[in-house]
N, C-alpha and C positions, 0 to 999 in steps of 0.2 A: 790820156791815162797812161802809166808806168805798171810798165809789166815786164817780170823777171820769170825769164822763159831756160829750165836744165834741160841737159840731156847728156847721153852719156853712162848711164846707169845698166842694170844688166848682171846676168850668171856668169860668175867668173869663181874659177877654183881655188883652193888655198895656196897662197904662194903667187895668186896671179897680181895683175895690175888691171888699172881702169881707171879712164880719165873723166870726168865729171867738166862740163862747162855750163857758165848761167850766163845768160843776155839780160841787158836791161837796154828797155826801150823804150819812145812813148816822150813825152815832156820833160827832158833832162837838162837842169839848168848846172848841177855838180852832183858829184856823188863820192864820198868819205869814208868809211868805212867799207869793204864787203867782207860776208865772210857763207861760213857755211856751218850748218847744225844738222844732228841726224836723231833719230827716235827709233828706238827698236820699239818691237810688240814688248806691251805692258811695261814698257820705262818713258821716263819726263825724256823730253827733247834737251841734248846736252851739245855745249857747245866743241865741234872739229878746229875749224883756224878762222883763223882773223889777217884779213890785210888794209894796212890804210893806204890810203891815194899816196902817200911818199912809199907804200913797199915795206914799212915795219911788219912783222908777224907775231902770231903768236899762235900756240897749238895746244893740245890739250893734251897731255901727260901720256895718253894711249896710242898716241897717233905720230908722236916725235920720231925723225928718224925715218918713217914709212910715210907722210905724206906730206906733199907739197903744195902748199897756194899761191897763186901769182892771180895777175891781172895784165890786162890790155886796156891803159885808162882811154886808147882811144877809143875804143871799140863796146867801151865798157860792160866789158866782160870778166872775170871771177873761173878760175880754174882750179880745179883741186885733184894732182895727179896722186894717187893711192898706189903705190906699190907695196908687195909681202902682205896682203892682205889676209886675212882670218876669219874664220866663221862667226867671231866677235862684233867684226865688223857687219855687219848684215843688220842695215836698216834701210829705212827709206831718209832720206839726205835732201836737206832744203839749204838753198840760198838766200841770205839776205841781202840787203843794200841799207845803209843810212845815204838818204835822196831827199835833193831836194827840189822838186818840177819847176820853183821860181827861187828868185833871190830870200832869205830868209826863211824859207818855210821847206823845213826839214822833217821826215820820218822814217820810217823805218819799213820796207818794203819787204813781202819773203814771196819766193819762188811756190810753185805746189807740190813739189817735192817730186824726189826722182828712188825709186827703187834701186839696193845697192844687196846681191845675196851673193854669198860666200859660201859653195857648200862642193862636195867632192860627185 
């Protein structure tokens, strides 16, 4: 089985930083995409950044600037350093992976999310 394990998470004050890291592990034959999404109370799960296996990014309009994703495609791991962070920010934050366990058979895996609070 493939299991996408955060941690990382945690009370950190406005203005601070905090680094988030996801593993995946289990039957990994590639993996393409990772990225991370976060949900506050009472809103849809919106997407944070994206990286693919060549390092492209993308970020989501709120988060430019103040947060960073990388990867270790050996380790296949998914990092997402948050600095200047805001009480805005305060959700619980999931990693996904696009995974595929064998040659052709690809899906989309998510972490069980890691708690992320901002508050003074």
């Amino acid at each position: 089985q493939v299991q996408l394990v955060e941690s990382g998470g945690g009370l950190v004050q406005p203005g601070g930083s905090l680094r988030l890291s996801c593993a995946a592990s289990g039957s990994i034959f590639s993996i393409n995409v990772m990225g991370w999404y976060r949900q506050a109370p009472g809103s849809q799960r919106e997407l944070v950044a994206v990286i693919t296996a060549g390092g492209s990014t993308n970020y989501a309009d709120s988060v430019k600037g103040r947060f960073t994703i990388s990867r270790d495609n050996a380790k296949n791991t998914v990092y997402l350093q948050m600095n200047s962070l805001k009480p805005e920010d305060t959700a619980v934050y999931y990693c996904n992976a696009d995974l595929s366990p064998t040659y052709g058979n690809t899906r989309r895996y998510w972490g069980q999310g890691t708690q992320v609070t901002v508050s003074s």
